[in-house]
N, C-alpha and C positions, 0 to 999 in steps of 0.2 A: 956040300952042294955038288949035287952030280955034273959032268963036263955040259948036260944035255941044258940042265939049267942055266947053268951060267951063260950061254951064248940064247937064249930066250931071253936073259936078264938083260943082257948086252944088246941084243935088237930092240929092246923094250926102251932101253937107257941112249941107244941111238936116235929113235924115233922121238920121243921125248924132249932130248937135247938139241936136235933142231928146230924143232916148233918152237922153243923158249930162244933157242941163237936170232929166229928171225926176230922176234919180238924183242928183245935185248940190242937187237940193231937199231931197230927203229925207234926204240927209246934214247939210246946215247947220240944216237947222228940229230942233231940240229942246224937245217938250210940254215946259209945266212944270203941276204941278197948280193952277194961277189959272188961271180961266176969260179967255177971249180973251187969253192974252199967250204968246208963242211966242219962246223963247230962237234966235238966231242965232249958229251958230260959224266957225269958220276949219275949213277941210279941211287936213289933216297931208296932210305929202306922201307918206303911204303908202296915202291915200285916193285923191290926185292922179293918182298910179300906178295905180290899179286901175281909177280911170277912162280914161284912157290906154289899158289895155290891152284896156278895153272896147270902144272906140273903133274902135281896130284892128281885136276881135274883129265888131264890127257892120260895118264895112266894104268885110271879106273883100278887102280887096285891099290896096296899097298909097295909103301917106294922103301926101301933099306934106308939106312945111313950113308951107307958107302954109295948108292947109287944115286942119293940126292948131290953125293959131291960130286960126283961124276958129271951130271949134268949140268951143273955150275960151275965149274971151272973154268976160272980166265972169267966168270961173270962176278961172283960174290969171294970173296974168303971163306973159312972154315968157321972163326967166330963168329962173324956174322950171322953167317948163315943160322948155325946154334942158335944164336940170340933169338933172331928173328922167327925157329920154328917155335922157342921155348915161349914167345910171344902170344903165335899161335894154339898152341895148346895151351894156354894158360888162359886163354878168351874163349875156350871151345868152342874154337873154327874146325881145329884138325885134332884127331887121335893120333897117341902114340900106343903103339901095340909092343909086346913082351921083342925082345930081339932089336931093338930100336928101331923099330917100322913105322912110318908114317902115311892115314890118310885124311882122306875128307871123310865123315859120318856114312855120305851114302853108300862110300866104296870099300867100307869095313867089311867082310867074311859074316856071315853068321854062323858059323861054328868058330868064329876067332874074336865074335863079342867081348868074351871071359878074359882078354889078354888085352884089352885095354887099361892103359894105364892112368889116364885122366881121368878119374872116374865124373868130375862136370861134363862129360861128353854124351855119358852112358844113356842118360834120360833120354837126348835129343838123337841116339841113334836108336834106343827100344821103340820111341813113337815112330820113325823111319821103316824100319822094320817091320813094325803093327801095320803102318798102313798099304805096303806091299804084300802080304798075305790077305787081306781085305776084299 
C-alpha cells in the first residue's frame, strides 16, 4: 500500500469512526431522572450489527479487516466483532471479498464481483448490478 493510500484510508477510517463514536454514544448513555448522573450500558450485539452495517453503509466501498478494527475500537472487541461480521455474511447481508474486505452488496466493485467470497451473496449482487445498467 502506497503512503498516498494509506492516509486516504486513514481519512476514510476517520470519518467513519466518528459517525459510528456518535451513535455508540447515544446508544450506551441512558438519562435517568437524577439530575447530573447518566446510566452507562453494554451494546447487545444486535446493536453492534447495526453499527457495522452502518459503517459499511457510510463508507460506500469496501472496508479492510484492519480498518474495521480501527473504527471500533474502545466500541466492540476483536472476537466479537469476527463473530458478528461472520454472522453477517453468513445471512447475506454483507460480502466478504479476497484480501478480507467487507461490504454491503450495493458497494461491491464490479470488476471485484469475481473475489467474493460468500458466494449466497452473488445472486443478490448480479440482480443489483443488472438493474443499475438498465
Amino acid at each position: 500500500m502506497t503512503p498516498r493510500q494509506q492516509t486516504v484510508n486513514l481519512d476514510l477510517v476517520n470519518r467513519v469512526r466518528e459517525k459510528i463514536y456518535k451513535e455508540y454514544i447515544r446508544l450506551i448513555e441512558r438519562p435517568v431522572d437524577e439530575p447530573d448522573i447518566t446510566i452507562t450500558v453494554a451494546l447487545t450485539d444486535d446493536e453492534i450489527e447495526r453499527l457495522i452495517l452502518m459503517a459499511l453503509k457510510e463508507a460506500k466501498q469496501p472496508l479492510s479487516w484492519r480498518e474495521i478494527k480501527r473504527i471500533f475500537v474502545g466500541i466492540a472487541g476483536e472476537d466479537r466483532l469476527r463473530r458478528i461480521l461472520n454472522k453477517l455474511k453468513a445471512n447475506n447481508i454483507i460480502a466478504e471479498l479476497t484480501r478480507t474486505r467487507y461490504a454491503l452488496p450495493e458497494y461491491v466493485p464490479a470488476n471485484e464481483i469475481h473475489k467474493v467470497k460468500n458466494p449466497g451473496i452473488l445472486a443478490k449482487i448480479m440482480k443489483m448490478k443488472q438493474n443499475i445498467t438498465q
